[in-house]
C-alpha positions as CSV (number, residue, x, y, z in Angstrom):
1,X,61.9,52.0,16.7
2,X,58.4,52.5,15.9
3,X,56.9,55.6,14.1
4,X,54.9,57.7,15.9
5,X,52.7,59.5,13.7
6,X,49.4,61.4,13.3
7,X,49.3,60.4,9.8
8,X,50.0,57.2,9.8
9,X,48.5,54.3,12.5
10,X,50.1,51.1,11.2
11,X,48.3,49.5,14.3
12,X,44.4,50.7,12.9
13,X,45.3,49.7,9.9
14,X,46.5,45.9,10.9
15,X,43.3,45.9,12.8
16,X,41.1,46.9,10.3
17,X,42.6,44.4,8.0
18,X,42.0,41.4,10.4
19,X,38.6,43.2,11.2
20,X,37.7,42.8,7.3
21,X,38.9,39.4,6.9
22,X,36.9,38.9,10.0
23,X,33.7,40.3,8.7
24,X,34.5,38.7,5.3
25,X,34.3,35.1,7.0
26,X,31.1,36.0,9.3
27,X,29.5,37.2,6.2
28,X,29.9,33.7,4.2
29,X,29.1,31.5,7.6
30,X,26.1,33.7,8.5
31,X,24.8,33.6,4.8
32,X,25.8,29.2,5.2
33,X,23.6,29.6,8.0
34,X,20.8,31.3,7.0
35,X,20.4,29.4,3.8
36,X,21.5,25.7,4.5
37,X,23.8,25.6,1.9
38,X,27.6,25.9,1.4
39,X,26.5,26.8,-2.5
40,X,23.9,29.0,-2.2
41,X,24.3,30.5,-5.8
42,X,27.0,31.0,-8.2
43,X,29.0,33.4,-6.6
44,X,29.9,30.9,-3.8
45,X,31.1,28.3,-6.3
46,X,30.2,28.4,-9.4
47,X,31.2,25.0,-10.9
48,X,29.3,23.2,-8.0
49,X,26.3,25.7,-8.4
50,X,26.0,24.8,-12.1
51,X,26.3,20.7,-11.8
52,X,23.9,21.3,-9.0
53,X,21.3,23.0,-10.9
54,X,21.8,20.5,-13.6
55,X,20.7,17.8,-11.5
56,X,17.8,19.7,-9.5
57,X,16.5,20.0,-13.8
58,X,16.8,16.2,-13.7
59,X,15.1,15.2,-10.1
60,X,12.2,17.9,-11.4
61,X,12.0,15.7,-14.8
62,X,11.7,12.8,-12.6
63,X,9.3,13.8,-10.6
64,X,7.2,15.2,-13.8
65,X,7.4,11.7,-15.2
66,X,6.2,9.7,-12.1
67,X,2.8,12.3,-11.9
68,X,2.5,11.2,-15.6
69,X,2.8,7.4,-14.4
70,X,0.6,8.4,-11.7
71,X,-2.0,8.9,-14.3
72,X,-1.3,5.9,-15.9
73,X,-1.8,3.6,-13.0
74,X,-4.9,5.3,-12.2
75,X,-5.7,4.2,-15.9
76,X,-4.8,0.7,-15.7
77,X,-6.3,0.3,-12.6
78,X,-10.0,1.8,-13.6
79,X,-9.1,-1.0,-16.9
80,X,-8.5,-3.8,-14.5
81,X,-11.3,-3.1,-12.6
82,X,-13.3,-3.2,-15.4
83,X,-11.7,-6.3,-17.3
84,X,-12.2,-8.1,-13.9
85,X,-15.6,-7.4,-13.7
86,X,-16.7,-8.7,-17.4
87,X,-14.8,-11.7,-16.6
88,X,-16.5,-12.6,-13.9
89,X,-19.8,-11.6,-15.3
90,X,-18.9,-14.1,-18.3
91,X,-18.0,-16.3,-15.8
92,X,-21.6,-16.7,-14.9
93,X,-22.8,-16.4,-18.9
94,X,-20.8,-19.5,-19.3
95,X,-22.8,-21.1,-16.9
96,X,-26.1,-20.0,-18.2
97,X,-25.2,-21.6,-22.0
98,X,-24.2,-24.6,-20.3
99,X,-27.6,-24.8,-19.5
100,X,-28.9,-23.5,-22.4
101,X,-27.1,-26.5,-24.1
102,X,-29.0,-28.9,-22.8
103,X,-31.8,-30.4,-24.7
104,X,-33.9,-31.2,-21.8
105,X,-34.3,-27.5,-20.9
106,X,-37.9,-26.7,-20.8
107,X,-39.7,-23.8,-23.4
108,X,-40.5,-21.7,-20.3
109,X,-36.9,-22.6,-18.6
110,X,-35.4,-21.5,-21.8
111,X,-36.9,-18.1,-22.0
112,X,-35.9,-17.8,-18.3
113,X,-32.2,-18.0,-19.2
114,X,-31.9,-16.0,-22.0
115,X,-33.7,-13.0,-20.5
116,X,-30.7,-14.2,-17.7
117,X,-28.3,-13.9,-20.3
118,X,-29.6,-10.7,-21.5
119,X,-29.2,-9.2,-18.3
120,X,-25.7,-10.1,-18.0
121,X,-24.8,-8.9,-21.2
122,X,-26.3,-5.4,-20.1
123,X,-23.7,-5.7,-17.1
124,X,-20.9,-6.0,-19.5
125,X,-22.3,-3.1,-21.6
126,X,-21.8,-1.0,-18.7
127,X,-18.3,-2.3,-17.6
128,X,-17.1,-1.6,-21.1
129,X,-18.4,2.1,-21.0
130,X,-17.8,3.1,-17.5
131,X,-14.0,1.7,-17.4
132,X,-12.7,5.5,-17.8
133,X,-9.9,7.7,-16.2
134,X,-9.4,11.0,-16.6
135,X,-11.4,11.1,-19.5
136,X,-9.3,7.6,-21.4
137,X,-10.6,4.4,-21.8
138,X,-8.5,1.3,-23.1
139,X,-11.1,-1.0,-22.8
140,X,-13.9,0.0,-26.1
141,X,-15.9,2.9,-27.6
142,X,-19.1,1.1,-27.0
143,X,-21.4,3.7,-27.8
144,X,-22.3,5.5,-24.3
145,X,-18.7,5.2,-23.8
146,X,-17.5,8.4,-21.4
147,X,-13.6,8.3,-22.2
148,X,-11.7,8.5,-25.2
149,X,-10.6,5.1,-26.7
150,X,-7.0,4.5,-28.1
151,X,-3.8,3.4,-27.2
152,X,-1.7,5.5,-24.3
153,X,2.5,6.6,-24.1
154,X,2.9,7.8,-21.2
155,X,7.0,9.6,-20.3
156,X,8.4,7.4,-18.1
157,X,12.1,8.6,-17.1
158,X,13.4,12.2,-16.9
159,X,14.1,12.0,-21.0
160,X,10.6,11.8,-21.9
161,X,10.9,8.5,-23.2
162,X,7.5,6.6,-23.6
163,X,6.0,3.5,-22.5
164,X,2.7,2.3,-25.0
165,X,-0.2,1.0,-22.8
166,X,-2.2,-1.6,-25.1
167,X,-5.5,-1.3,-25.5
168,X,-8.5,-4.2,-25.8
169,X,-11.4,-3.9,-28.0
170,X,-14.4,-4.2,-25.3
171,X,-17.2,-3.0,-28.3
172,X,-16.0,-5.9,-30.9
173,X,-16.1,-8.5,-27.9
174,X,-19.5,-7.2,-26.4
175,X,-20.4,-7.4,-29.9
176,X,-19.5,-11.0,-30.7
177,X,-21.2,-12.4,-27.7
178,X,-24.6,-10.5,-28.1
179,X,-26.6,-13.5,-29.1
180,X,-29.8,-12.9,-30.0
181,X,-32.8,-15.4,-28.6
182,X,-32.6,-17.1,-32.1
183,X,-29.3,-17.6,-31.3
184,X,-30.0,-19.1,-27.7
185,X,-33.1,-20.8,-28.4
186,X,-31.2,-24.3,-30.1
187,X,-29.6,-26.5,-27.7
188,X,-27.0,-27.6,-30.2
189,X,-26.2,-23.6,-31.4
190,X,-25.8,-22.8,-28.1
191,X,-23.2,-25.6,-27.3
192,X,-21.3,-24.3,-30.3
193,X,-20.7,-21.6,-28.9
194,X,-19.2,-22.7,-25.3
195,X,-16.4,-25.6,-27.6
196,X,-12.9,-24.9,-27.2
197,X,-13.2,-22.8,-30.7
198,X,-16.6,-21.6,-30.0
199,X,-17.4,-18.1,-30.4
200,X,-17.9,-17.5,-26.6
201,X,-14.9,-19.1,-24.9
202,X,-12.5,-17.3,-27.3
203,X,-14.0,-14.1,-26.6
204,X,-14.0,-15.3,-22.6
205,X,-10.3,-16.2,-23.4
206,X,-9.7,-13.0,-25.2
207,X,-10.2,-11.0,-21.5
208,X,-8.4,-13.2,-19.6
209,X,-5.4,-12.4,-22.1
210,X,-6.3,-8.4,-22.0
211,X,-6.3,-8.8,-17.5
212,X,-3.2,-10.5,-18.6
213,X,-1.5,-8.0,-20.4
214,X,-3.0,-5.0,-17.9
215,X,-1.4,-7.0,-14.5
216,X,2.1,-6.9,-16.8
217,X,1.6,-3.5,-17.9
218,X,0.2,-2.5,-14.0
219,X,4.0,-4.0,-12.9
220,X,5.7,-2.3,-15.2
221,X,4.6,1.3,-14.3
222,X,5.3,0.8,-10.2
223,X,7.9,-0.3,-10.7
224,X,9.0,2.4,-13.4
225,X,7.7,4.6,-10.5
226,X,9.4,3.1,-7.8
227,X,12.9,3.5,-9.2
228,X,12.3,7.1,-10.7
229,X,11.9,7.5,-7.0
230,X,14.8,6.1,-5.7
231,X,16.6,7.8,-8.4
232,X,15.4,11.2,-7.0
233,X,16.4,10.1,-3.5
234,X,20.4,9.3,-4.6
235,X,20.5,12.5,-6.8
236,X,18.9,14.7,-3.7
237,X,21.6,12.8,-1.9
238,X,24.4,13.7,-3.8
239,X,23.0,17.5,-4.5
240,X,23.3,17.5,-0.6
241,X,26.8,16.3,-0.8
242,X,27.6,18.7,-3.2
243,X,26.1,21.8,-2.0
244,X,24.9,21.3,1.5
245,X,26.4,23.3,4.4
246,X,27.9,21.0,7.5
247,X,24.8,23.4,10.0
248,X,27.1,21.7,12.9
249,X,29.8,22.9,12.2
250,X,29.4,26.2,10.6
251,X,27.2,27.0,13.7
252,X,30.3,26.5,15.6
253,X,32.6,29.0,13.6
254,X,29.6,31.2,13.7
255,X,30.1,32.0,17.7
256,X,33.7,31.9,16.9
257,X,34.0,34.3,14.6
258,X,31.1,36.9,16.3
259,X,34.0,36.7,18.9
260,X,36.6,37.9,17.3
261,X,34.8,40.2,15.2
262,X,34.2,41.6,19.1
263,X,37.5,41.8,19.8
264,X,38.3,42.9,16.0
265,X,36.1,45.8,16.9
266,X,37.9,46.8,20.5
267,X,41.5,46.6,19.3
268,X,40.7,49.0,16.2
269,X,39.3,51.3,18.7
270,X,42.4,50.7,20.9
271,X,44.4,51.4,17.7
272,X,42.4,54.5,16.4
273,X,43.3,55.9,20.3
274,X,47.3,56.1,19.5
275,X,47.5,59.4,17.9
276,X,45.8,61.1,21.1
277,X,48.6,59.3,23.2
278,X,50.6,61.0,21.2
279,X,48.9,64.5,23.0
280,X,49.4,63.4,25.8
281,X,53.0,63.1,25.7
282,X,53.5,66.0,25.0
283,X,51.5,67.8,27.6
284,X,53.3,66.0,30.6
């Protein structure tokens, strides 16, 4: 037989329980919710919180590293730029020696093609000093040069593990292949200059190897970038795996829990009426 009782409401207190419980669960779906995440901090789950900010300190590495490469292609591609434009510019050099080689070039033609040659060399002057980023050059300290000179390691991957950039030495080839008009003015010095050992085709074969070694260098760093990239994308992935709320399906239990923390709410009022039944008894 149940107790009737003014003291005790074993009904209010049943309903305040599942009322609690209720609440309890509304709390951590609203709070899933509000946030987006099933692990919000480490009260929800410690464990998962912890490998989860362990690899949000690993996609922010990352993502350091491929602003640093960022830099660095910038670099390499003011020093391609510039390598591409001596080149051709000693492209055309060439073909003023080969001219200058000849024997049957006139006194007045002669003078013609140096002060050509001249000109040209200015142009290289000003590739080698202008081929700065962000203040770095790896091309020569000419003087006039605006950027610092010298070999660059740049972090690469999230453990600050470097990758050297090579530099070429732009002021020892400019000056190697500043003839003088002395220099220019004998059709056989001048030939000696454009042989296959001559003192102008190695330096011309010199900056082909540097645009070489800047296109292998320029590869290396997208594609450094590209996979730091994708790397970020799987470990965002699988911090969403790990700490990510289901939005669906929390919404869901959401509505379904507002409900019964409704009806929670009426039958402990329903409850906390008992003891006045109890009155009422007794006055009939």
């Amino acid at each position: 037989m149940p107790l009737n009782s003014v003291n005790t409401n074993q009904s209010a207190m049943i309903a305040l329980q599942s009322l609690d419980a209720t609440n309890s669960m509304l709390r951590v779906v609203q709070k899933q919710v509000s946030t987006g995440f099933r692990v919000a901090d480490a009260v929800d789950d410690g464990a998962a919180y912890a490998i989860a900010q362990g690899i949000r300190s690993t996609v922010g590495a990352l993502t350091s590293a491929n602003q640093q490469l960022g830099n660095a292609q910038g670099l390499l591609g003011t020093t391609m730029s510039g390598l591409n434009n001596i080149s051709n510019t000693m492209t055309s050099m060439r073909n003023v020696l080969v001219k200058l080689s000849d024997s049957s070039v006139t006194a007045a033609d002669r003078t013609n093609y140096t002060a050509q040659y001249t000109s040209m060399l200015a142009n290289v002057q000003t590739f080698i000093q202008d081929a700065n980023y962000d203040g770095k050059t790896l091309i020569g300290n000419l003087a006039g040069s605006n950027g610092t000179f010298g070999r660059v390691a740049v972090a690469r991957n999230e453990s600050g593990s470097s990758y050297g950039i090579a530099t070429f030495s732009g002021s020892a080839m400019y000056g190697s292949i500043g003839f003088t008009a002395l220099q220019l003015a004998g059709a056989s010095t001048v030939a000696a200059l454009i042989t296959a050992t001559g003192t102008f085709l190695n330096n011309f074969n010199n900056v082909s190897t540097a645009l070489n070694s800047v296109g292998s260098e320029t590869n290396y760093v997208n594609n450094q970038v590209s996979y730091n990239s994708n790397k970020i994308d799987s470990l965002n992935n699988g911090i969403g795996s790990l700490v990510d709320a289901d939005l669906a399906k929390e919404a869901a239990q959401l509505q379904s829990l507002q409900i019964r923390q409704q009806l929670g709410t009426q039958s402990l009022s329903i409850a906390n009426q008992a003891p006045a039944a109890l009155l009422d008894r007794k006055s009939t």
